[in-house]
N, C-alpha and C positions, 0 to 999 in steps of 0.2 A: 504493500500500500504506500510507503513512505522511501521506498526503494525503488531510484529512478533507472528505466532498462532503454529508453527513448534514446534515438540522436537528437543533435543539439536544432540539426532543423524540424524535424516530426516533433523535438518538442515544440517549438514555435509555432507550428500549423496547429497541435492539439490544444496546447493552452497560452490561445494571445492574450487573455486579458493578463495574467500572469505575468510575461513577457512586457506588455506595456507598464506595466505597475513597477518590474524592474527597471527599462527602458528609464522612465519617468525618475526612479532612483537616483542613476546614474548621470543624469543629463544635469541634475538638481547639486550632487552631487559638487560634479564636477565643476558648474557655474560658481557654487561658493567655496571654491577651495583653489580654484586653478590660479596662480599668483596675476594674474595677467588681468580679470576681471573683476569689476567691484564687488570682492567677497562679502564683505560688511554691508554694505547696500540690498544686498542680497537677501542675506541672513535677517540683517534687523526688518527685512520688512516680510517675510515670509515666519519667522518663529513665532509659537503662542505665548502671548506677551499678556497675563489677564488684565493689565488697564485699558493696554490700546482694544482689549475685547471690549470692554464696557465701554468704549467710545466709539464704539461701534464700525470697528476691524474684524469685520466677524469671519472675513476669508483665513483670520488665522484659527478657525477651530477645525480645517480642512489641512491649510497646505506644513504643518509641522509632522504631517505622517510622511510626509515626501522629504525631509529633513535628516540630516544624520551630524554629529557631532566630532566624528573621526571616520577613519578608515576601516577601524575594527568595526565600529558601530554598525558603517553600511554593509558592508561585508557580510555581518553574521546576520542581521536582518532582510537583505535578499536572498540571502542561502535558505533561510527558513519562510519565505515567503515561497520557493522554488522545490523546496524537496518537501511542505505541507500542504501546499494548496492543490494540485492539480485532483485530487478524490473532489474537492468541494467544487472546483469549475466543471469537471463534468456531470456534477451531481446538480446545483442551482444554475447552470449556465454562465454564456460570460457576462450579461447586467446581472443576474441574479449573485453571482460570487463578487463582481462589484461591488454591490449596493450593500453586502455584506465584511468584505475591508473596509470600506468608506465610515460606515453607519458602525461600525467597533471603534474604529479612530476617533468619530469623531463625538461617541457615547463618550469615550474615556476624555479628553480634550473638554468635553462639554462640563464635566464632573470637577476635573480640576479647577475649570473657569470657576465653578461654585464654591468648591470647597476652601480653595486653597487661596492666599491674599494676592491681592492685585498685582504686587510685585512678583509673584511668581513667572518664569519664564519655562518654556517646556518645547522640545523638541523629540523627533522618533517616532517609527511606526511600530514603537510594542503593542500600544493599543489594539493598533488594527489585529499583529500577530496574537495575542493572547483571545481576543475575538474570533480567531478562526478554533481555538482550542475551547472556548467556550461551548463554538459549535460541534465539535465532537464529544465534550462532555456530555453536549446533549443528543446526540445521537446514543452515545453510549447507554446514558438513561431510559430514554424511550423506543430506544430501538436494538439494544443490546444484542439480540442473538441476531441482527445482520455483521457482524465482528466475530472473527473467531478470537479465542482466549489473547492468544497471543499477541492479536492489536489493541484490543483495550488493554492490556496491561500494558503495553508501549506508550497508549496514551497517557493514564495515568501518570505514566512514570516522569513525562514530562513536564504534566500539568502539576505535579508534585515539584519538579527542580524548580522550574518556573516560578513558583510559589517561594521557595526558597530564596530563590535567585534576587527577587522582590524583596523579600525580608529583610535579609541580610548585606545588600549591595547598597553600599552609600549613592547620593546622587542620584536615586532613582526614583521615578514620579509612581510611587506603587498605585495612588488613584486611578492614571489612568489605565494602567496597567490590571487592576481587578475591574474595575467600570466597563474598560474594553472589552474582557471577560462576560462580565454579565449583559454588556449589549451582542455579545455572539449566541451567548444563551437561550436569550432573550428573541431573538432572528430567528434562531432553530426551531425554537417553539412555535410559535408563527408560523414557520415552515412545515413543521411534521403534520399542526393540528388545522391549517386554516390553508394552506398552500397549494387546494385543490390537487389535493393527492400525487404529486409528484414524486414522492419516493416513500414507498410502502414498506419498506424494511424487509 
């Protein structure tokens, strides 16, 4: 399931949204970091910044998932946007797996705006990622014996480090990071119970 057997073109044909959402990555990426372009100009006007949200910059509750902080950052974030997502693009399609990175992003993004003070500044796409594991929690939950043993406990085992990983990791926005979560959860349900039967387990 999370083991990719694809060429690097048949993956592109099988999951473009995927591909664009990396694409989008790297392009974002590269503009704020390449010494040649106004990185700063960049950044400061793309990162969730919660005053300039309540002033009504609300394109930043969207474009901080397309943001990375380092190299490691974007690296390990489109690797796992790339060896998790393609079960859920062929599963919800590619709007429907859209509208499900987007709407995890921008749940967690939206939570921080509330929770956390004005001055708070937040960039990364954990939300969206931790949203896509939401949504296998809930598959797991409601749909359990379409999983053999062996992939829910994979899942688990992640959504456990994950969990960790938030805990324990300085500098980490755990808001939007469990928010993201519950808006993946939250999508899935929707999905299994009201999503005119699209995937019966």
């Amino acid at each position: 399931m999370f083991v990719r057997t694809e060429s690097f073109r048949e993956y592109i044909k099988q999951y473009p949204m995927i591909t664009a959402i990396v694409c989008i990555n790297i392009i974002v990426y590269l503009a704020a970091f390449l010494p040649f372009l106004p990185n700063s100009t960049i950044i400061n006007s793309l990162i969730g910044v919660n005053f300039f949200i309540q002033q009504g910059e609300i394109w930043r509750l969207v474009t901080p998932i397309f943001l990375h902080v380092s190299f490691t950052h974007f690296l390990m974030n489109s690797l796992a946007v790339v060896i998790f997502s393609p079960f859920l693009e062929k599963l919800l399609g590619k709007m429907g797996f859209l509208n499900l990175y987007l709407f995890s992003g921008i749940v967690g993004n939206l939570a921080t705006f509330i929770l956390l003070p004005p001055t708070y500044a937040h960039l990364g796409a954990s939300g969206s990622f931790y949203g896509l594991f939401g949504f296998y929690f809930a598959l797991i939950l409601f749909r359990k014996h379409s999983f053999p043993k062996q992939i829910r406990q994979s899942i688990m085992v992640i959504l456990g480090l994950g969990i960790l990983f938030t805990a324990f990791q300085p500098n980490i926005n755990w808001i939007g990071h469990v928010f993201g979560a519950i808006g993946g959860f939250g999508f899935a349900y929707y999905f299994l119970h009201f999503g005119r039967g699209k995937y019966q387990g």
